[in-house]
Phi, psi and omega in degrees: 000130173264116190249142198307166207278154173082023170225194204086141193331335177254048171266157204240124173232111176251139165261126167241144191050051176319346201258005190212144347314171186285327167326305196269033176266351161291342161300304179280346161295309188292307189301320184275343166302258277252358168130341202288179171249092202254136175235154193224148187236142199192149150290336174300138178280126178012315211266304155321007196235350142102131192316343185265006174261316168310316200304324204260293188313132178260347162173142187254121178236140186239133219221113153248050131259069220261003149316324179293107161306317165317299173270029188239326161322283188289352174263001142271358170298317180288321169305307172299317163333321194242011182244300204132194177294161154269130131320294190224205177166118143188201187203330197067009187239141182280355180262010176259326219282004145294332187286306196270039123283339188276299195299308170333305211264337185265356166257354169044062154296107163314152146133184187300114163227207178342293188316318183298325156280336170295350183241280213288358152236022157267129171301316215262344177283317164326288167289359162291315155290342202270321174279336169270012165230010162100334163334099160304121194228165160311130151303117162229171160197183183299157152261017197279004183222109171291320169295334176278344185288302167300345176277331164308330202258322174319291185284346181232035168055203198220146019269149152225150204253143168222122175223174166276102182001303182247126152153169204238144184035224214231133227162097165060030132224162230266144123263135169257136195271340213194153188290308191322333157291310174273344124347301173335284180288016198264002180274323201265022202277146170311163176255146172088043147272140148234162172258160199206146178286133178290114184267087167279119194191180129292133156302129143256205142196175172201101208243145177185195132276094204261125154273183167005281201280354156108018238218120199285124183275320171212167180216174177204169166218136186236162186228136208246145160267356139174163193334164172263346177291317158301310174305324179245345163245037154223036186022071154285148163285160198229113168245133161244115196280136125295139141234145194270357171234108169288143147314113194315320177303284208303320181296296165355299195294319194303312171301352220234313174241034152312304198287324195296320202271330162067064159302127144225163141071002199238190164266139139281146189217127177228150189235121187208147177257123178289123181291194173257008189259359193090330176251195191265149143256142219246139185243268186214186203227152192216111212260073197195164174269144165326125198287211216023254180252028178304289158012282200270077104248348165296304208281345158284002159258005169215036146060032173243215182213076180291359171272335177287306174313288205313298211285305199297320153330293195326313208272323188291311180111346180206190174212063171310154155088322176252143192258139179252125178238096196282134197245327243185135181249140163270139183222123130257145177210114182293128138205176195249165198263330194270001203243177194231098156246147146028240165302192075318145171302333169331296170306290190335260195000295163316301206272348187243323160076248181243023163269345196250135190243338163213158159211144185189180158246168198252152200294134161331334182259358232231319172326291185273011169254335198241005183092185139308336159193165182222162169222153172237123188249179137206158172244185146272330202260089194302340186289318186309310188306293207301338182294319184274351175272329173311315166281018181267305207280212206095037184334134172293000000 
């Protein structure tokens, strides 16, 4: 096989910030199984990032600012000095991917760059594609004009969300209930808002993997029983379904904006809200995998490894031969250390048995959207699962 250029066993692979989330340091593992030469650039200190990641690593450079462009620029610099070219440059984390768009281009990287971020990690660059491929989406616009925000509020009533053009998960954003709530909020609002029309649905996604060539290699669809927008500033409880049969309508939509966006070589993570009519509206598209411990309920659900799928793309360029097989619907079911339920996880374990396949806790910056701790269930059957996340969450 003749493989496209920058890929293959002797590539120089930089990871930045390999140790965190804690997952993804299996991204450096699947890379260095598969042949790559993984080098990692991180805030963390040395000492910190834990022997089993060095054991993967061919040298660690620790920068701890790594916001500073000026040091995340000289320790790849430093890194190529002593390797050779970079290949490839990513992290999979959504708070890097402006950094590793800038570093692509002053290192003359293949992937995803600046220009690529000014639309896909922006809303209003978002809905700008979304409308020009026919995608249905939330009506929004900039918010930097109190008069275009009210008069936005004239045609689509209340509630309406005020959010950051950039940004993650429900971070600094608002709903608003009332024109008065929103006067408030137009004295003191930030410059590099939009506002967006309030959508009553289920979260949904459509998550996968596109290669080179834009072509999806795997998908998954996961359904949250509600928003981070709730979770966090009304503590709803939090379940995230995988499901093993996508809807067709969604998966369509999902594929369509794969293609708009003209996903390669990377994960998706895509967000839409299911009406109560059955159909869909597309919230953003976030070109990384669905965060946390989301992954490993990819991989339980069809007994695979997507972190292993990825590092092969990466190295090979392509993954003849391997099959993604959704076998099994998935439950993480989020809880808090502040909350009282039911059971203990022990019990749950016992009354539940071999529904239950993991449990753990979730890293600290991660808590309070995403809980404190999980338990992971699966079935074949979705009423059984929902029925055993329903005892998890129990309140006492």
């Amino acid at each position: 096989m003749v493989l496209p250029p920058g890929t293959g066993r002797n590539m120089n692979f930089l990871y930045l910030s390999p140790h965190f989330p804690p997952n993804y340091r299996l991204f450096c593992r699947a890379l260095r199984e598969a042949g790559a030469t993984v080098l990692g650039v991180g805030d963390a200190p040395p000492e910190h990032v834990g022997a089993d990641l060095h054991e993967v690593l061919s040298e660690y450079v620790w920068v701890p600012d790594l916001d500073r462009y000026e040091s995340a620029y000289r320790a790849v610099a430093w890194l190529a000095s002593r390797h050779g070219r970079i290949d490839r440059l990513d992290s999979n984390n959504e708070h890097w991917l402006e950094l590793e768009a800038r570093l692509r281009e002053d290192f003359n990287v293949p992937g995803q760059t600046r220009a690529d971020t000014a639309v896909n990690r922006r809303k209003m660059g978002m809905k700008g594609v979304f409308r020009a491929a026919g995608i249905p989406c939330a009506d929004g616009e900039r918010a930097d004009d109190p008069q275009r925000v009210r008069a936005f509020a004239r045609r689509h009533g209340y509630p309406l969300i005020l959010k950051p053009d950039v940004g993650v998960g429900a971070a600094r954003t608002w709903r608003v209930e009332t024109e008065a709530q929103l006067e408030a909020a137009l004295l003191g609002l930030p410059r590099g808002y939009v506002v967006e029309e309030w959508i009553s649905g289920r979260l949904v996604s459509f998550d996968g993997l596109a290669d080179r060539d834009g072509r999806v290699l795997l998908c998954t669809s996961h359904e949250f029983t509600s928003s981070i927008l709730d979770v966090v500033n009304e503590g709803a409880p939090l379940v995230c379904y995988t499901v093993r049969d996508i809807p067709p309508a969604l998966e369509e939509l999902g594929r369509r904006v794969v293609a708009a966006f003209a996903v390669r070589e990377r994960f998706f993570h895509i967000e839409f809200f299911r009406l109560a009519d059955g159909s869909y509206r597309c919230v953003e598209i976030n070109v990384r995998p669905p965060g946390g411990h989301v992954p490993d309920l990819m991989n339980y659900c069809a007994d695979s490894d997507v972190y292993r799928a990825w590092a092969r793309m990466m190295v090979e360029g392509d993954l003849d031969g391997w099959t993604y097989e959704r076998r099994y619907n998935v439950a993480s079911v989020e809880r808090w250390d502040a909350r009282r339920y039911r059971y203990d996880e022990h019990t749950v374990t016992q009354m539940l048995g071999p529904l239950v396949v993991a449990r753990g806790r979730m890293p600290p910056a991660f808590a309070l959207a995403m809980g404190d701790s999980y338990v992971v269930l699966r079935h074949t059957d979705m009423g059984a699962l929902r029925e055993a996340a329903r005892i998890v969450e129990e309140a006492a």
